[in-house]
GURODO-769162 format. One record per residue (C-alpha): residue in one letter; residue number from 1; x, y, z. Coordinates in Angstrom, 1 decimal. Layout:
N
<pt residuo="a" num="NUM" u="X" v="Y" w="Z"/>
...
//
This chain:
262
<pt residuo="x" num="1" u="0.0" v="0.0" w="0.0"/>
<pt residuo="x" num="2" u="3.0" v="2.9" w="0.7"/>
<pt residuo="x" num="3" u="4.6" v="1.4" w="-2.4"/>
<pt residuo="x" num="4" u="1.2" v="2.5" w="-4.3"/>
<pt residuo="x" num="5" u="1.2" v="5.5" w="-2.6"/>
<pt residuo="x" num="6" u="4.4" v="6.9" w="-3.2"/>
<pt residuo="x" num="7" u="3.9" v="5.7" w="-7.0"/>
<pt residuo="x" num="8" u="1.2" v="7.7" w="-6.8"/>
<pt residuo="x" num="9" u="2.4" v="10.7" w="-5.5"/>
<pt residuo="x" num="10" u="5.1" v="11.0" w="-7.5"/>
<pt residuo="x" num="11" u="2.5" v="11.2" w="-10.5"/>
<pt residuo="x" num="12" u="0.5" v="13.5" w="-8.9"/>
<pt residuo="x" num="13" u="4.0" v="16.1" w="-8.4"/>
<pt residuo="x" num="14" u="4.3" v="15.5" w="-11.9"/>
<pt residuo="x" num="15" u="0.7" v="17.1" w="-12.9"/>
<pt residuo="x" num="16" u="1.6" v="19.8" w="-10.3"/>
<pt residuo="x" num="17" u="4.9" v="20.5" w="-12.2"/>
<pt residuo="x" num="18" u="3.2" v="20.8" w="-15.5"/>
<pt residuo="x" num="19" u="0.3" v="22.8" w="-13.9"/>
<pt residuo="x" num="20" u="2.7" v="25.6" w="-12.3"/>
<pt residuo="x" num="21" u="4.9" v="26.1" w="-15.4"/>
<pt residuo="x" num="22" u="2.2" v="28.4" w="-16.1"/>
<pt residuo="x" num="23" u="1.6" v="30.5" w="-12.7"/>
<pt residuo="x" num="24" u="-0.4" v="33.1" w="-13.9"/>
<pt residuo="x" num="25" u="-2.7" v="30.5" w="-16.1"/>
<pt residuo="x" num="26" u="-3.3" v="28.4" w="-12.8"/>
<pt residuo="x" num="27" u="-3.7" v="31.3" w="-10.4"/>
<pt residuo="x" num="28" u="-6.6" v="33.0" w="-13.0"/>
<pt residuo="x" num="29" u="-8.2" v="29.5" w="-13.7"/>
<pt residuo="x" num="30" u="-8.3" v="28.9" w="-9.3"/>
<pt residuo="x" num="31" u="-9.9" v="32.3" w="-8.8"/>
<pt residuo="x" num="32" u="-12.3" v="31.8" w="-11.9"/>
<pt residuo="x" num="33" u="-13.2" v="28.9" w="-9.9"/>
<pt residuo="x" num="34" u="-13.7" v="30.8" w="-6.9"/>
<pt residuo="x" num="35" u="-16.1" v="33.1" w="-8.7"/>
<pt residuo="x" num="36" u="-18.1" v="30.1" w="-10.2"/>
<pt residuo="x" num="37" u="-18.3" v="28.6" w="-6.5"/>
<pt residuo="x" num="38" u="-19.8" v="31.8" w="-5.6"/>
<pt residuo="x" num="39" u="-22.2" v="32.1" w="-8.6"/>
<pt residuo="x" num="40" u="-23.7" v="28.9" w="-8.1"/>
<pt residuo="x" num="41" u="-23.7" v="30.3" w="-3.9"/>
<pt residuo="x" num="42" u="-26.0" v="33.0" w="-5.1"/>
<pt residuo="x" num="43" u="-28.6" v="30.9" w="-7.1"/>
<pt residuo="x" num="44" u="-29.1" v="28.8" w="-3.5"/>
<pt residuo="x" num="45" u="-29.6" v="32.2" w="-2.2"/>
<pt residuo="x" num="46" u="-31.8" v="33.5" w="-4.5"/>
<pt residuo="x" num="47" u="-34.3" v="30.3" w="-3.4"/>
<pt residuo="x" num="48" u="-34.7" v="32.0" w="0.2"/>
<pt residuo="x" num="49" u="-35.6" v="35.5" w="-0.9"/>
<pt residuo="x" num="50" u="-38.9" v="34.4" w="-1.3"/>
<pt residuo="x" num="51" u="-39.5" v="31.1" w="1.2"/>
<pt residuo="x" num="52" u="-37.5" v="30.8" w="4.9"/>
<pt residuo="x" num="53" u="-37.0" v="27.0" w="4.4"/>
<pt residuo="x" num="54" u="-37.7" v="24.6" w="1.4"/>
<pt residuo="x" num="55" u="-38.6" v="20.7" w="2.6"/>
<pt residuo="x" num="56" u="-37.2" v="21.6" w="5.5"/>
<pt residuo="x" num="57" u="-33.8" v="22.9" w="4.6"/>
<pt residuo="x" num="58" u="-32.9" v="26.8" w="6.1"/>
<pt residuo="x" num="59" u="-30.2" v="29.1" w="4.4"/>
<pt residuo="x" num="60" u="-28.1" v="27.5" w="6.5"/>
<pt residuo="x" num="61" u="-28.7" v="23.9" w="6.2"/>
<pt residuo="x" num="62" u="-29.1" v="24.8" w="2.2"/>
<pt residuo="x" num="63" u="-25.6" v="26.6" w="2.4"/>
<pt residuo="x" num="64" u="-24.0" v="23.5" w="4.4"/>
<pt residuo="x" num="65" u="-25.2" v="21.3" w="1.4"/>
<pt residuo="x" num="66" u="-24.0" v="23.7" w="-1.6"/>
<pt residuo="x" num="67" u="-20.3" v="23.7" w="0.8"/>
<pt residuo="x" num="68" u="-21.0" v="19.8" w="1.0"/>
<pt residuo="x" num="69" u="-22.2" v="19.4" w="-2.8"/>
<pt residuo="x" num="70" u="-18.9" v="21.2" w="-4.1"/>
<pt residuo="x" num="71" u="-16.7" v="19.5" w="-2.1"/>
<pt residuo="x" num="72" u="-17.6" v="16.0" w="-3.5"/>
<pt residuo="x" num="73" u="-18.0" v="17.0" w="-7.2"/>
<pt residuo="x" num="74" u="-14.9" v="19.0" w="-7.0"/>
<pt residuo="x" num="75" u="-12.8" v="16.1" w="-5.3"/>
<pt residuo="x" num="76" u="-14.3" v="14.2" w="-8.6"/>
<pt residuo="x" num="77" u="-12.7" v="16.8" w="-10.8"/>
<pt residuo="x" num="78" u="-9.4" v="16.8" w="-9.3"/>
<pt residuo="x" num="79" u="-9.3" v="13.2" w="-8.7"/>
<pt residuo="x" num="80" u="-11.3" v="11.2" w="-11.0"/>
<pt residuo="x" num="81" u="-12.4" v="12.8" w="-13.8"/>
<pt residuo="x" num="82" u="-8.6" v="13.2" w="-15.8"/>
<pt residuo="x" num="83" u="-8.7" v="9.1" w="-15.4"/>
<pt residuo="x" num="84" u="-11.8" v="8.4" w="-16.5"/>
<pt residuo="x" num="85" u="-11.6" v="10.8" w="-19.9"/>
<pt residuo="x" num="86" u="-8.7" v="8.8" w="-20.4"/>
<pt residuo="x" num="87" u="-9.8" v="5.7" w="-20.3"/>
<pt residuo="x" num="88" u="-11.5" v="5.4" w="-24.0"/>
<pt residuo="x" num="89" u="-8.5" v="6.7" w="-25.3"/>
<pt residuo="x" num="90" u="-6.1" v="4.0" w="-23.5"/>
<pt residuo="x" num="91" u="-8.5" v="1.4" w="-24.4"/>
<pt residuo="x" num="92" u="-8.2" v="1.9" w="-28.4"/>
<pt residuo="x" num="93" u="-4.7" v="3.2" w="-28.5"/>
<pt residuo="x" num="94" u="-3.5" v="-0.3" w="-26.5"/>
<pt residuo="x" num="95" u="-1.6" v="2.3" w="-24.2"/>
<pt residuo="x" num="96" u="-3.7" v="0.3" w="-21.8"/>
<pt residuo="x" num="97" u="-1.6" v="-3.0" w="-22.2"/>
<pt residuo="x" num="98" u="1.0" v="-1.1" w="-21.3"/>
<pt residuo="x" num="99" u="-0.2" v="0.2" w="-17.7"/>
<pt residuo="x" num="100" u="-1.9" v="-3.6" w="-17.0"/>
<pt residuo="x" num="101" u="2.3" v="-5.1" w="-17.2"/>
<pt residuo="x" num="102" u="3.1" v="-2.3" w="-14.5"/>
<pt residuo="x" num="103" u="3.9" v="-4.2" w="-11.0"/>
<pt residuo="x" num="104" u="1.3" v="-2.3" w="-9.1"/>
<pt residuo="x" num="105" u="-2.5" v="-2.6" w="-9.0"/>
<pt residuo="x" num="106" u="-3.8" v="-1.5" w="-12.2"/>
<pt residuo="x" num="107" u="-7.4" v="0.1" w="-10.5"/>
<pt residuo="x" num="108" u="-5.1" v="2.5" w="-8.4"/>
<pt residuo="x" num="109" u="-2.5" v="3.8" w="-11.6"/>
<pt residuo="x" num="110" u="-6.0" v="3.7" w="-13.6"/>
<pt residuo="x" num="111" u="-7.8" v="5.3" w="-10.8"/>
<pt residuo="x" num="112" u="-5.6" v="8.7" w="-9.6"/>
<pt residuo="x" num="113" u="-2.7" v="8.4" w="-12.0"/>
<pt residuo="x" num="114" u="-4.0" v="11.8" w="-13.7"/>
<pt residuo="x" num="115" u="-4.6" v="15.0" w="-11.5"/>
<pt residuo="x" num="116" u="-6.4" v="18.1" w="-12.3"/>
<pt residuo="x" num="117" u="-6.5" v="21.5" w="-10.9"/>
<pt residuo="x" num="118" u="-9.5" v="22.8" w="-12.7"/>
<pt residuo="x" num="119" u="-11.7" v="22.8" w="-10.0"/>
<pt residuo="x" num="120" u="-8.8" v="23.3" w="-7.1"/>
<pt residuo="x" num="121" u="-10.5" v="26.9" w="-6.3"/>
<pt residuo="x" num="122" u="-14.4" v="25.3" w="-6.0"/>
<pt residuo="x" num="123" u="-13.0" v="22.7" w="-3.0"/>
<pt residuo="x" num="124" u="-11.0" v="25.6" w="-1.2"/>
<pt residuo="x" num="125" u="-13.6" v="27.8" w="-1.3"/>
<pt residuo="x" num="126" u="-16.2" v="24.9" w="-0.4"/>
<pt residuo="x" num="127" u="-14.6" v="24.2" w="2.9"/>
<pt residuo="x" num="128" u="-14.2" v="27.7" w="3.7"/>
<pt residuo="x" num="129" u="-17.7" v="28.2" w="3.5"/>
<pt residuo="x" num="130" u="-18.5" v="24.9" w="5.3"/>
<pt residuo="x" num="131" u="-15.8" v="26.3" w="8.3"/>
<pt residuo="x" num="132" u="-17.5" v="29.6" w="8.4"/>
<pt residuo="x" num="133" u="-21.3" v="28.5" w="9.1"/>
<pt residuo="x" num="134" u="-19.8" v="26.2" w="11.5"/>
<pt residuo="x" num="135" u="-17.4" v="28.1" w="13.6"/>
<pt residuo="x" num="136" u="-20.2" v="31.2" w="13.2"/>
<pt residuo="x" num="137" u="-22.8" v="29.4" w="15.1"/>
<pt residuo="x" num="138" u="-25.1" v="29.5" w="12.1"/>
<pt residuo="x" num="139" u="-24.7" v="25.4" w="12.6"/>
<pt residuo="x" num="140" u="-24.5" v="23.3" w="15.8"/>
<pt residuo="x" num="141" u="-21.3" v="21.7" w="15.7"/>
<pt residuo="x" num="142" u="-20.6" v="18.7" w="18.2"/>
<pt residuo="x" num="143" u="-18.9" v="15.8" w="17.8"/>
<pt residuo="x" num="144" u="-21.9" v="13.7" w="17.0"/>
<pt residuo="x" num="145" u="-22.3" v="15.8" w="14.2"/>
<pt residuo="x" num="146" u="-18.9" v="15.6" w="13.2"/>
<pt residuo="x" num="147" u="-18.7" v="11.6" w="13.8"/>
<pt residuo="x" num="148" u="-21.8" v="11.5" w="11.2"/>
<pt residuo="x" num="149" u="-20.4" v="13.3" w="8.3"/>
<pt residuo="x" num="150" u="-17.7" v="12.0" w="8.7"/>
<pt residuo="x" num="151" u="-19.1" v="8.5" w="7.7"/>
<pt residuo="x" num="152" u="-21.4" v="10.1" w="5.5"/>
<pt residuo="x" num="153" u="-19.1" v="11.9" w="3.3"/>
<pt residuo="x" num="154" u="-16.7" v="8.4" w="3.4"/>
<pt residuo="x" num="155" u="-20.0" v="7.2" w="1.8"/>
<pt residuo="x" num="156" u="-20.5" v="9.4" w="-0.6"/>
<pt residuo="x" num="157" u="-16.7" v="9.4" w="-2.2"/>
<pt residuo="x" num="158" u="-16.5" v="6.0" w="-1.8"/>
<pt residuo="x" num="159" u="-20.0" v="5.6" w="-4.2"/>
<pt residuo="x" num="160" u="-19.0" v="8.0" w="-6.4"/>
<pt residuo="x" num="161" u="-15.7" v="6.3" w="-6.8"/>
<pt residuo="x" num="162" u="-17.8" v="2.6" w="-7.2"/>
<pt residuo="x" num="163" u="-19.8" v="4.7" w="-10.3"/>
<pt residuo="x" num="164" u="-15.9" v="5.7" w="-11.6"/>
<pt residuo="x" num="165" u="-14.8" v="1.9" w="-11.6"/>
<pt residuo="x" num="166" u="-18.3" v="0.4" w="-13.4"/>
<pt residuo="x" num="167" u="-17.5" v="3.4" w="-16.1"/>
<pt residuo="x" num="168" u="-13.9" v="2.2" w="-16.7"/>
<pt residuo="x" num="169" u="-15.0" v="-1.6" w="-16.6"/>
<pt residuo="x" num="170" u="-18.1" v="-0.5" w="-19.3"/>
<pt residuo="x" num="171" u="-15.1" v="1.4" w="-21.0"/>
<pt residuo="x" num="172" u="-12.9" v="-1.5" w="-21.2"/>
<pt residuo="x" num="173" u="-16.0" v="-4.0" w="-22.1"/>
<pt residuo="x" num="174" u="-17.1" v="-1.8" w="-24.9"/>
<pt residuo="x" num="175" u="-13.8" v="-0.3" w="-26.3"/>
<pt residuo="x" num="176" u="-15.8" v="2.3" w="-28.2"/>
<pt residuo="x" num="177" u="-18.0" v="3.8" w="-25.8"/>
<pt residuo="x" num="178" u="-16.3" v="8.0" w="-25.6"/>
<pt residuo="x" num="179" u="-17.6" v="10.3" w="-23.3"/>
<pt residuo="x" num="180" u="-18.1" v="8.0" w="-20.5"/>
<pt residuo="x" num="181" u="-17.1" v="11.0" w="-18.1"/>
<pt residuo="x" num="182" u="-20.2" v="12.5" w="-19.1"/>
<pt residuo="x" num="183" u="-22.6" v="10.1" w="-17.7"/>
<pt residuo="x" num="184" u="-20.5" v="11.5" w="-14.2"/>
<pt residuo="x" num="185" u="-22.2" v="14.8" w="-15.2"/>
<pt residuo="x" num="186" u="-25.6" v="13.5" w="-15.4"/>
<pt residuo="x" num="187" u="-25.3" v="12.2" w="-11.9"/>
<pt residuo="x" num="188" u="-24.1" v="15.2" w="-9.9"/>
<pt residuo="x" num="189" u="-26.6" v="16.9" w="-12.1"/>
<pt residuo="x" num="190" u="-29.3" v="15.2" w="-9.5"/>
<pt residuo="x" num="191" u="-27.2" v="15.3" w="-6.4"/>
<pt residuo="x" num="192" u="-27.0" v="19.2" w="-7.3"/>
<pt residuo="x" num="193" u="-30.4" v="19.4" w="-4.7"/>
<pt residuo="x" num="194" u="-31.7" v="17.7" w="-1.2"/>
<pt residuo="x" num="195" u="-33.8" v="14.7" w="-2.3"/>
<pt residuo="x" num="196" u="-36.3" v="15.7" w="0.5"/>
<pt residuo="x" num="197" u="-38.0" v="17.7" w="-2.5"/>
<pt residuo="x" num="198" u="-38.8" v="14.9" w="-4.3"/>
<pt residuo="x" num="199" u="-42.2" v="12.7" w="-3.6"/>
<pt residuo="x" num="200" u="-42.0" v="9.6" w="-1.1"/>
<pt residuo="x" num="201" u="-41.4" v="7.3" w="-3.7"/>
<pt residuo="x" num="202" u="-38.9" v="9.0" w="-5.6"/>
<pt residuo="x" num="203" u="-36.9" v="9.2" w="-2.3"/>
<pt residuo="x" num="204" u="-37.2" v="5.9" w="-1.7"/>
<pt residuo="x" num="205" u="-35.6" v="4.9" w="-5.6"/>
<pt residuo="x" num="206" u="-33.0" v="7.6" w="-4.3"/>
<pt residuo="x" num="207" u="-32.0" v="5.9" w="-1.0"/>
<pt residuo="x" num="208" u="-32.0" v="2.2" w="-2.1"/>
<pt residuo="x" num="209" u="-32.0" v="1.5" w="-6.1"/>
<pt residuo="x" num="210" u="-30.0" v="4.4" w="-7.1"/>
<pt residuo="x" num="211" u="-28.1" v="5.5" w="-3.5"/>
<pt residuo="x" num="212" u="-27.4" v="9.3" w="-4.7"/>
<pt residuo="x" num="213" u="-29.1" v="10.4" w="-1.5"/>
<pt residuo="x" num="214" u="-26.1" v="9.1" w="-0.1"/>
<pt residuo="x" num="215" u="-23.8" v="11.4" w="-2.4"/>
<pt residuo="x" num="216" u="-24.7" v="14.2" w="-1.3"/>
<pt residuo="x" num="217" u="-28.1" v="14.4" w="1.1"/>
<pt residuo="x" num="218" u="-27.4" v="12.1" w="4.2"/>
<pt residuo="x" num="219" u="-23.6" v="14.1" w="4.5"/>
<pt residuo="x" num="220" u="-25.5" v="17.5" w="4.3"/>
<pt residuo="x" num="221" u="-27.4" v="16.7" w="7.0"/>
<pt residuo="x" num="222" u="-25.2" v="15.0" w="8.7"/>
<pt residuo="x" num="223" u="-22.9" v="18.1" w="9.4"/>
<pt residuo="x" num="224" u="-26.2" v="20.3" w="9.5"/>
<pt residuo="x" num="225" u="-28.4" v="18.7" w="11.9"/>
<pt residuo="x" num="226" u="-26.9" v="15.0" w="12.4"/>
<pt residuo="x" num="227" u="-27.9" v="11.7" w="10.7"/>
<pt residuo="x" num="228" u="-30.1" v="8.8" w="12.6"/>
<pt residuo="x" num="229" u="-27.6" v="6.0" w="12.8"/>
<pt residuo="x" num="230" u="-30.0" v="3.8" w="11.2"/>
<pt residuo="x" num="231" u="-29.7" v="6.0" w="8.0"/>
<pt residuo="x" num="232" u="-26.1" v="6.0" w="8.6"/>
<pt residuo="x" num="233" u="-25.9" v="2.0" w="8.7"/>
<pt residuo="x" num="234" u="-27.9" v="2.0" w="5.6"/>
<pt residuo="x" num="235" u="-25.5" v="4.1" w="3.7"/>
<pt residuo="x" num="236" u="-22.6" v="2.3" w="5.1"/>
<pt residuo="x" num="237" u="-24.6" v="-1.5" w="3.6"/>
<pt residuo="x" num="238" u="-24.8" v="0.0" w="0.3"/>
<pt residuo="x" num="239" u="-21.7" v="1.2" w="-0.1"/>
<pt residuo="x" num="240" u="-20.2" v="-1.7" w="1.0"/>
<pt residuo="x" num="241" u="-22.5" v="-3.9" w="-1.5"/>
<pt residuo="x" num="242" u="-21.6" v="-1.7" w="-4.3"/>
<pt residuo="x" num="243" u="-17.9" v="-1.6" w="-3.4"/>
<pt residuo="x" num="244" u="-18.1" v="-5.2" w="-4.1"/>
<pt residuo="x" num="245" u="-20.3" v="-5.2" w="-7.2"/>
<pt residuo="x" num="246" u="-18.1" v="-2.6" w="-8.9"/>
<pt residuo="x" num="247" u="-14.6" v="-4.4" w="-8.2"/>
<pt residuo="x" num="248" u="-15.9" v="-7.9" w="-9.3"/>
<pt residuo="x" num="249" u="-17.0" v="-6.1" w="-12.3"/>
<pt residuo="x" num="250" u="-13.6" v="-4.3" w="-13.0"/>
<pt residuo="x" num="251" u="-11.9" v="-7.8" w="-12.5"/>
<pt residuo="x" num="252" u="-14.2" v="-9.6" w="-15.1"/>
<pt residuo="x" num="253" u="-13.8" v="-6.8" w="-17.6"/>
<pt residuo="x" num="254" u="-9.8" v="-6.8" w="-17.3"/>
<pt residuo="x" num="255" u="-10.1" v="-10.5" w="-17.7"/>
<pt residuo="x" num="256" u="-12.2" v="-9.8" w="-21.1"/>
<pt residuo="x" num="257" u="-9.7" v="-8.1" w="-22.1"/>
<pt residuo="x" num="258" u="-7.9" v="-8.7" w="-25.4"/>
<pt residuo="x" num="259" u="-5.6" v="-5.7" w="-26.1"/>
<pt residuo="x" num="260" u="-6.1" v="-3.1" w="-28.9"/>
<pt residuo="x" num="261" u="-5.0" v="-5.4" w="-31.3"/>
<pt residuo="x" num="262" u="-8.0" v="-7.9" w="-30.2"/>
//
């Protein structure tokens, strides 16, 4: 495991490297970033100009999931993203062979190999906003609150990163399917709001069949008001079920697989 992670490391200084030989490019592109964080801030205030809470969630507890929202689908960005718009690429190039006869696990050079600072400015500015309702008072902070996003959000990045592997083994599996980063897109596009505005049933779907409460919901209100353990045990089951799904599925498609040259 250190021997992965120093691999990894010295990859990811690599991609830092390249990033800074252009200061004034990277420092513009985090501060654009900033400014998107904060347009996408306003819209979630905007809601509250005309209602004081919608299903339930204050300004405060709203704000705690934008901070909460941004921080996992930036993390994405930096950490999955570059791999996974890769992938088609090393598939029908056969550069792939080449990283599958490297003596380390091919899921972890496949999985954070690549690092991108495009949305560095969105996760710095996410927990600074996260920090300030909390250490404000706007948010009760205690450490049961703490303890349950804590699991939560360990949840939520470690579904989003089962969604990342399926895509790579449907990647492998089909060889021609592009723009598999995209589907990514459609999925934060539904964690973008609390799933307490949808109807009973739809939250139900959203809990169990297809877990995104868990992306981004259950931590929200875990660090805003604290999660039932019961929802918390939940959350950990399906991850845990889908952890395993997704890596026997990665395994079977790498053992399908037959090299660019078929």
């Amino acid at each position: 495991m250190r021997r992965h992670l120093r691999i990894i490391l010295q990859f990811w200084k690599a991609h830092l490297v390249q990033a800074l030989e252009y200061r004034t490019s990277f420092a513009l592109g985090i501060l654009a970033n900033c400014l998107d964080f904060l347009f996408g801030l306003l819209q979630y205030c905007l809601f509250f100009t005309v209602a004081d809470t919608i299903a339930g969630w204050d300004l405060p507890r709203m704000l705690a999931f934008y901070s909460v929202f941004m921080t996992i689908f930036s993390l994405h960005f930096i950490l999955l993203y570059p791999n996974l718009d890769a992938m088609s690429r090393l598939v029908n190039t056969g550069q792939l062979d080449l990283v599958l006869t490297k003596p380390i696990s091919s899921q972890v050079l496949l999985s954070f190999r690549a690092l991108s600072f495009e949305e560095f400015g969105s996760f710095i500015a996410a927990q600074a906003l996260l920090g300030w309702l909390l250490f404000s008072g706007r948010l009760p902070f205690t450490a049961f609150h703490l303890a349950s996003y804590l699991i939560a959000i360990c949840c939520s990045l470690s579904l989003v990163y089962c969604l990342f592997i399926l895509l790579m083994g449907f990647a492998i599996r089909t060889e021609k399917l592009q723009n598999t980063s995209e589907l990514l897109w459609s999925v934060f596009s539904l964690c973008r709001y609390p799933t307490d505005i949808y109807p009973r049933w739809v939250r139900l779907i959203f809990h169990v069949l297809i877990p995104i409460a868990f992306v981004t919901t259950v931590p929200a209100r875990a660090i805003a008001a604290g999660e039932s353990p019961a929802m918390l045990l939940l959350g950990i089951a399906v991850t845990l079920t889908l952890l395993a799904a997704s890596t026997i599925f990665w395994r079977r498609s790498l053992a399908g697989y037959t090299s660019a040259g078929g």
